[in-house]
C-alpha positions as CSV (number, residue, x, y, z in Angstrom):
1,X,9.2,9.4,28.4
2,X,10.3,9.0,24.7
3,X,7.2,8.7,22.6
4,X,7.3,5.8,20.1
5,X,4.4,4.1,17.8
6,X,4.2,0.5,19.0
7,X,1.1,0.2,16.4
8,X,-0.7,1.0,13.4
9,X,-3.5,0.0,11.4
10,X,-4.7,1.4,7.7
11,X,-7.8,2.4,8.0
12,X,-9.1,3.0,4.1
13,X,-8.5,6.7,2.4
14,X,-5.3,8.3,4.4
15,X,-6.7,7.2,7.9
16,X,-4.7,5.3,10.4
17,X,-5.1,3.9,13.5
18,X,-2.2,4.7,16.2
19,X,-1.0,2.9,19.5
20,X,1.7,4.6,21.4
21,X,4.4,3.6,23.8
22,X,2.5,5.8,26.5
23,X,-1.0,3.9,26.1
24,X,-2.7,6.4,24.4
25,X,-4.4,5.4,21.0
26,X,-6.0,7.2,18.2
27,X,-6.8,7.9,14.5
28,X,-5.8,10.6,12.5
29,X,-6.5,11.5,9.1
30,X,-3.0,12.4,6.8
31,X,-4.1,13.8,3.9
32,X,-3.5,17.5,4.6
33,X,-0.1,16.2,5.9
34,X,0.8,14.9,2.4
35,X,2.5,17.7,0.4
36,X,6.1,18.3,-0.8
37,X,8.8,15.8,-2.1
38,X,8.8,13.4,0.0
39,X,4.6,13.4,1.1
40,X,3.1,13.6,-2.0
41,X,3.7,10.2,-3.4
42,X,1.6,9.3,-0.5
43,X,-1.3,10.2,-2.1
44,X,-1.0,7.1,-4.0
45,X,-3.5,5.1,-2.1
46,X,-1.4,1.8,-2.9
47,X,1.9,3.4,-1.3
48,X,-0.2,5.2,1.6
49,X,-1.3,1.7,2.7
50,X,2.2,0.2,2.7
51,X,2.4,1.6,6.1
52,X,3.8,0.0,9.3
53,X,5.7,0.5,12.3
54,X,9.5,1.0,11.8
55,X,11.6,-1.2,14.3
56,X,14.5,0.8,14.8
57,X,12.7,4.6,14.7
58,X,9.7,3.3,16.6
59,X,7.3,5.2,14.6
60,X,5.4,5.3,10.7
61,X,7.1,4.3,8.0
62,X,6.0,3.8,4.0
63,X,7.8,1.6,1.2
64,X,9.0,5.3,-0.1
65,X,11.5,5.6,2.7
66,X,8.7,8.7,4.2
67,X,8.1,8.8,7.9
68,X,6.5,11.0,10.6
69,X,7.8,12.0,14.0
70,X,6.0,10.0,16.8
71,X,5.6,13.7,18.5
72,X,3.8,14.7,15.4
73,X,1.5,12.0,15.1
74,X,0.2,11.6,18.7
75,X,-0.2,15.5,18.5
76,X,-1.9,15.7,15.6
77,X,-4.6,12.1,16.1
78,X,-5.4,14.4,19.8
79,X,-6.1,17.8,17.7
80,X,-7.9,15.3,15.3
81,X,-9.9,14.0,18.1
82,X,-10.7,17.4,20.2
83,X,-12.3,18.8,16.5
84,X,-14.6,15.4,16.2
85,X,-15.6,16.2,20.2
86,X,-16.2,19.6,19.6
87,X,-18.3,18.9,16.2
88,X,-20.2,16.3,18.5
89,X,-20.8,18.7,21.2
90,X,-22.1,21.2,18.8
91,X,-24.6,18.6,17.0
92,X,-26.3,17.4,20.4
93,X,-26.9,21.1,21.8
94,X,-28.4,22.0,18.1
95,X,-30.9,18.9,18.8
96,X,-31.6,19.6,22.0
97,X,-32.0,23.4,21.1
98,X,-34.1,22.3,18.4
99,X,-32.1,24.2,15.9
């Protein structure tokens, strides 16, 4: 199966929201992602929230022409999303530790 983006929601800061083609949704957080030429301007709150879903390349696009791979994305909201687990696993066995 092709992955594409069928959704996406801005969130506030450089957070989005994510619905893929596969059913899987998520949220990932884009700021480390925003470096070089063509990222950077993204750190221009104003320009990071101009984003939405590209018909034709079926995945993120912003005003500034600057797009991620689907591949990328759903990668990096499920890394994203294993960390916040892992930091919530941690957290509970520190309470009931007592630590």
């Amino acid at each position: 199966m092709i992955l594409h983006i069928e959704q996406v929601k801005y969130l506030g800061d450089y957070k989005i929201w994510l619905a893929f083609n596969n059913g899987i949704t998520g949220c990932c957080d884009l700021l480390p992602e925003l470096w070089g030429e063509m990222f950077e301007p993204l750190k221009d709150k104003d320009l990071f929230s101009t984003i939405k879903v590209d018909s034709l390349l079926k995945t993120v696009k912003w005003n500034n022409g600057a797009d991620f791979a689907p591949e990328f994305l759903f990668e990096l909201t499920q890394q994203q999303a294993a960390a916040k687990l892992e930091q919530a696993k941690q957290q509970v066995e520190k309470l009931i530790l007592g630590e």
